[in-house]
C-alpha positions in Angstrom: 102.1 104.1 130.7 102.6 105.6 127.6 100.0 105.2 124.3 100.7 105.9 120.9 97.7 107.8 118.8 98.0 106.8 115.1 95.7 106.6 111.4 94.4 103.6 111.2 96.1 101.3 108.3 94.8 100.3 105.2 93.2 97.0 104.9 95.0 94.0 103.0 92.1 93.8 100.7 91.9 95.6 97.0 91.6 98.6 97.1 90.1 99.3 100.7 90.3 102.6 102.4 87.0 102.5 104.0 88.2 102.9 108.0 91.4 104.2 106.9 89.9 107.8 108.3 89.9 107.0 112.1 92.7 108.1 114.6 93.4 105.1 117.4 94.5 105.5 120.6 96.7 102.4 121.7 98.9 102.0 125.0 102.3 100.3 124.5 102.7 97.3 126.2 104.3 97.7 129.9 105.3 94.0 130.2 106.4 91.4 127.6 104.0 88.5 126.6 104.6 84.8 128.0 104.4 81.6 126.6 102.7 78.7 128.7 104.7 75.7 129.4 101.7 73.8 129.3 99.4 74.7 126.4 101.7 76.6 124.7 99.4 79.9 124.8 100.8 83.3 124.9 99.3 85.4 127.4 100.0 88.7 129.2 99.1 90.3 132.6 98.6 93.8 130.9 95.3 95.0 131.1 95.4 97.6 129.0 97.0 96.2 126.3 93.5 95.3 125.0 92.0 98.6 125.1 91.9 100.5 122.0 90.3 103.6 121.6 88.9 105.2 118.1 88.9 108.9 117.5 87.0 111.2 114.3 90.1 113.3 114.1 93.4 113.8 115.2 92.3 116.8 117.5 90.4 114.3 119.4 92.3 112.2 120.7 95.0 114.7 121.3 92.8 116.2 123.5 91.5 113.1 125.4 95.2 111.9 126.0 95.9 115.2 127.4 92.9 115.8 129.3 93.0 112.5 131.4 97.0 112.8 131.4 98.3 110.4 128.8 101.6 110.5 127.7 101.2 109.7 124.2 103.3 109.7 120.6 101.8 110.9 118.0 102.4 108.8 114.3 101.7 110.5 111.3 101.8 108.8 108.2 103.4 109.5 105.0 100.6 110.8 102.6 99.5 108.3 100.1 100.0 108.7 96.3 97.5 107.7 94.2 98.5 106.2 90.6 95.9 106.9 88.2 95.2 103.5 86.1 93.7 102.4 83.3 93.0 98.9 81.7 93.6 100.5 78.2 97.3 101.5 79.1 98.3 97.8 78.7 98.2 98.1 75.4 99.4 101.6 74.5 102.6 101.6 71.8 104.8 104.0 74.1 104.5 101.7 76.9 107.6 101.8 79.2 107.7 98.1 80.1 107.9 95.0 77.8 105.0 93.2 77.3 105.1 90.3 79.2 103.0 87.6 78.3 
């Protein structure tokens, strides 16, 4: 079974990068998930679809995934750019967009 190690995303809320610094260890899923007829419920019969495993650096969990034989991909992600902003640039007189209230 094969895992994929990754940085962890950052959250849908405002500005939040606080557990944006862990690497995670996820296996891809061997089997596909099923509906119930019944209830309607999706389930799955992979175990170790629920195990997710958090690593301080990238080294890590490289090294756990090789030392108990995980074949793994490795996903690194594009480095963020930060746009420096300020309140007062709203009202600037070289602005590059209209005002659009």
């Amino acid at each position: 079974m094969r895992a994929r190690i990754f940085l962890s995303p950052k959250s849908a809320m405002p500005s939040g990068t606080a557990s944006t610094h862990r690497w995670i260890l996820e296996y891809e899923p061997e089997t596909a998930k099923f509906s119930d007829p019944l209830m309607g419920w999706t389930g799955s019969d992979d175990m170790r679809g629920q195990i997710r495993l958090s690593f301080e650096t990238r080294e890590a969990a490289l090294a756990y995934a090789e030392s108990q034989a995980i074949p793994y991909d490795l996903l690194i992600p594009p480095p963020r750019l930060k746009k420096p902003k300020a309140y007062a640039d709203n009202f600037r007189a070289d602005r590059k967009e209209n005002w659009t209230h």
